[in-house]
KEVEXLO-74711 format. One record per residue (C-alpha): residue in one letter; z, x, y. Coordinates in pm, whole numbers, padded with zeros to 5 digits. Layout:
N
{aa = A | z = Z | x = X | y = Y}
...
This chain:
137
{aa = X | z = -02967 | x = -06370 | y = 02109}
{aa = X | z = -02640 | x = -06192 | y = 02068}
{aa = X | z = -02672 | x = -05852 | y = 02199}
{aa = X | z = -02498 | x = -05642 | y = 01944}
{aa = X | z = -02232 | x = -05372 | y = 02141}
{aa = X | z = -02273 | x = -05047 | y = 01932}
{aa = X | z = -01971 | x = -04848 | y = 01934}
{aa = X | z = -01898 | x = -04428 | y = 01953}
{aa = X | z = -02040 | x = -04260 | y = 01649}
{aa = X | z = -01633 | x = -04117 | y = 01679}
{aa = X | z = -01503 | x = -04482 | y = 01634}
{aa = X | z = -01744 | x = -04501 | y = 01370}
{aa = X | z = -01639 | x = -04197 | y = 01165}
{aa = X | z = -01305 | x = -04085 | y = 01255}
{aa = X | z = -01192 | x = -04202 | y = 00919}
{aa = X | z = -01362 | x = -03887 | y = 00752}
{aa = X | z = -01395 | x = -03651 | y = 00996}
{aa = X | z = -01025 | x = -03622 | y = 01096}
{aa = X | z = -00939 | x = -03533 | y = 00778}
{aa = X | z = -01260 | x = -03308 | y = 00728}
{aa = X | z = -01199 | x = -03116 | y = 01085}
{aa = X | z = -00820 | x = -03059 | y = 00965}
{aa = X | z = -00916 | x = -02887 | y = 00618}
{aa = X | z = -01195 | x = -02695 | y = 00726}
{aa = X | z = -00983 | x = -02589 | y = 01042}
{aa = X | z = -00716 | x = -02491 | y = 00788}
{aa = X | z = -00935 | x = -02294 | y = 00576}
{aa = X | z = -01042 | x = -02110 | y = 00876}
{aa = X | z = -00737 | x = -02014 | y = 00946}
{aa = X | z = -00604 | x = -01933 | y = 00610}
{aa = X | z = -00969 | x = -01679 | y = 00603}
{aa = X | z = -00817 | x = -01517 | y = 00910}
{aa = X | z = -00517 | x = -01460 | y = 00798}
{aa = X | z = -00620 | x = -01314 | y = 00422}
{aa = X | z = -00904 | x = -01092 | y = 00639}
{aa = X | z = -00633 | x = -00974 | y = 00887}
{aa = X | z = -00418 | x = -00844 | y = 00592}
{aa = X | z = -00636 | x = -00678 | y = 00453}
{aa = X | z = -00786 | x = -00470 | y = 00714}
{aa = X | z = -00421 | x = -00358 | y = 00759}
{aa = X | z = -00381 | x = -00282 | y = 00442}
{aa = X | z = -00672 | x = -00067 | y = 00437}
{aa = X | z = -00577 | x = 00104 | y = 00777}
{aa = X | z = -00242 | x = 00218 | y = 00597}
{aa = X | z = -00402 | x = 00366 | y = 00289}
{aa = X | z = -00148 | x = 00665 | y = 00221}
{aa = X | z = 00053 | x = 00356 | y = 00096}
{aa = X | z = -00137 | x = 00369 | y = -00198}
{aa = X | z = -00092 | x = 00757 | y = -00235}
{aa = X | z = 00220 | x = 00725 | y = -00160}
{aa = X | z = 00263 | x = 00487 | y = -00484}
{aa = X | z = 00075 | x = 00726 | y = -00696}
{aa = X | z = 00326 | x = 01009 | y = -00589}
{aa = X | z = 00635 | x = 00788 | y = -00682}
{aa = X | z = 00518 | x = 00650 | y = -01036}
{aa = X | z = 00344 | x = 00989 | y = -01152}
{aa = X | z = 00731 | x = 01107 | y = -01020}
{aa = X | z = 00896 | x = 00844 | y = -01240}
{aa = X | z = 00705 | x = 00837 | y = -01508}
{aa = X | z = 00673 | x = 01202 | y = -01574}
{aa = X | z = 00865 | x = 01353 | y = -01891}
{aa = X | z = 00925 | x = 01750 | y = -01764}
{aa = X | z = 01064 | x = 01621 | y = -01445}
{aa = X | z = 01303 | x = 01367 | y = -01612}
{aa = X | z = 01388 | x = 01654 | y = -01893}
{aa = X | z = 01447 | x = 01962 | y = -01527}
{aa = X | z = 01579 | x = 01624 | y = -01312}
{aa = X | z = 01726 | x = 01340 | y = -01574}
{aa = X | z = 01663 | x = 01003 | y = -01501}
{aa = X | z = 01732 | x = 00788 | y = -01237}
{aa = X | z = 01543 | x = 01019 | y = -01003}
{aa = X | z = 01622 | x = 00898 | y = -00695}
{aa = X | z = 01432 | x = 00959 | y = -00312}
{aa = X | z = 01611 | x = 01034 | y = -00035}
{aa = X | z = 01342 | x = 01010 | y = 00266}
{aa = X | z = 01379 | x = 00832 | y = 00610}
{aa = X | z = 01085 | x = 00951 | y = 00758}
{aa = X | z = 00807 | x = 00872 | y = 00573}
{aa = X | z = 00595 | x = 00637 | y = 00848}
{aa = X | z = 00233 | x = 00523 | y = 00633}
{aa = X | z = 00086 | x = 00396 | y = 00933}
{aa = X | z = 00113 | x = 00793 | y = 01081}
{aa = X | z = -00226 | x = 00894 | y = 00975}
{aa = X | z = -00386 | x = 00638 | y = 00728}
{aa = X | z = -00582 | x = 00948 | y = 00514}
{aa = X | z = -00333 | x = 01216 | y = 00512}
{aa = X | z = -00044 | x = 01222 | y = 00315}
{aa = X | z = 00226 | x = 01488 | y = 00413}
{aa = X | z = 00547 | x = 01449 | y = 00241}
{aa = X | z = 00901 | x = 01647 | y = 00140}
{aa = X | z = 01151 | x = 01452 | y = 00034}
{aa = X | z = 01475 | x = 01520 | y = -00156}
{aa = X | z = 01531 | x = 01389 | y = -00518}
{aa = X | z = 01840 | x = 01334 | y = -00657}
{aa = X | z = 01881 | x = 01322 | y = -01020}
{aa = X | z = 02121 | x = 01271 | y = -01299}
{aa = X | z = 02115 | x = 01627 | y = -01436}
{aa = X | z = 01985 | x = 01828 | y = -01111}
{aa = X | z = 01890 | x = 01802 | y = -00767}
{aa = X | z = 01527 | x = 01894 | y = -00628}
{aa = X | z = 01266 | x = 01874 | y = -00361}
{aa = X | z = 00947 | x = 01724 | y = -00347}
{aa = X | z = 00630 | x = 01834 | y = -00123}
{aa = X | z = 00318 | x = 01661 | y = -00122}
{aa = X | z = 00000 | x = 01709 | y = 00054}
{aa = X | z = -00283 | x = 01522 | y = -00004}
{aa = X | z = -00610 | x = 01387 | y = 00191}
{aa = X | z = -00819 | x = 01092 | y = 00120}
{aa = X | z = -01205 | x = 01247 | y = 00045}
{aa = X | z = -01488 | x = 00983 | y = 00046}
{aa = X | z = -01240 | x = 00701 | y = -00113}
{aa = X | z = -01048 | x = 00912 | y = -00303}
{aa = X | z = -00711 | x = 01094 | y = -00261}
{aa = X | z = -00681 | x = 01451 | y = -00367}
{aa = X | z = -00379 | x = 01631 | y = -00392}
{aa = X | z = -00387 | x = 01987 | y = -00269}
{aa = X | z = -00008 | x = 02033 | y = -00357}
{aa = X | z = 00237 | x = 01761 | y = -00548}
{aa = X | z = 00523 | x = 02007 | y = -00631}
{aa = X | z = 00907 | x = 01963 | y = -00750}
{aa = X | z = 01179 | x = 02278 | y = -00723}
{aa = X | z = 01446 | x = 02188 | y = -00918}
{aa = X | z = 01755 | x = 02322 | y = -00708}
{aa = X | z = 01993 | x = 02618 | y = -00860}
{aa = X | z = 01677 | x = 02725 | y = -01080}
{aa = X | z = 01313 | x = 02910 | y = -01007}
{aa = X | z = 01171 | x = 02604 | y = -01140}
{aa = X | z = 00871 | x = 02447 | y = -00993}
{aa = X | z = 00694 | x = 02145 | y = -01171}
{aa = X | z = 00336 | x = 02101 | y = -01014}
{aa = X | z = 00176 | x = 01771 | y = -01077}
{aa = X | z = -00138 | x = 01764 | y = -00893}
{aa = X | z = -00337 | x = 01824 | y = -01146}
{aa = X | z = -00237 | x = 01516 | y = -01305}
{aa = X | z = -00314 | x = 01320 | y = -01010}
{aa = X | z = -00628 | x = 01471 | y = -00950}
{aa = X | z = -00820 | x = 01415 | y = -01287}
C-alpha cells in the first residue's frame, strides 16, 4: 500500500489565505488610522468653535453693513490644540469699509460650546456688535 505523504495545511491553503491575511491586515490598518483621526479631532475641539466664530462672522449682515465685505482675519496665534474646551480669541478684522477687533471667549459645557463674549468694535466708532447670543440659542 502506498502510504499517502500529507502535506502542511499552509501548502494546502496558501492560495486563500494570502490574500485573506493581506485584506483583513489592510482593513486593520485602515480602522487604525480612521480611529486615530478621530480621537485627534476630538482632542482639538475649539476647532469646531473656532468655525462657528468665523461663519457666524461672515455670514452676519450688521457686521458686513459696520465692516463691508471681504472681512478679513488677521491672527497668527490662534494654536487649537492649546486647550481643547476653551476658546480665547482677539483677532483683528480688516474690512472693506472699516477696520475692527474681534474677542471671543467661550467654553465647551457638557458637549456644547457657550459663548460668554463674541464681540466686534468697529475701529474710529463706539460701535460694538455682540453676537453671542446668536451662537448661543
Amino acid at each position: 500500500m502506498e502510504e499517502e505523504i500529507r502535506q502542511s495545511w499552509w501548502k494546502r491553503n496558501w492560495k486563500w489565505a494570502l490574500p485573506s491575511g493581506g485584506c483583513l491586515t489592510i482593513l486593520i490598518i485602515i480602522a487604525i488610522i480612521v480611529i486615530t483621526s478621530i480621537n485627534t479631532l476630538s482632542k482639538s475641539t475649539s476647532i469646531m468653535a473656532f468655525i462657528n466664530v468665523v461663519r457666524e462672522l461672515q455670514s452676519n449682515a450688521e457686521v458686513a453693513e459696520a465692516l463691508g465685505k471681504p472681512i478679513e482675519i488677521r491672527d497668527e496665534t490662534y494654536d487649537p490644540e492649546a486647550s481643547p474646551d476653551h476658546l480665547d480669541l482677539e483677532m483683528q478684522l480688516d474690512g472693506q469699509k472699516a477696520d475692527g477687533t474681534l474677542i471671543v471667549k467661550a467654553d465647551k459645557i457638557d458637549g456644547k460650546w457657550v459663548y460668554t463674549v463674541f464681540a466686534i468694535t468697529v475701529e474710529g466708532t463706539d460701535q460694538v456688535i455682540d453676537l453671542a447670543k446668536s451662537l448661543n440659542d
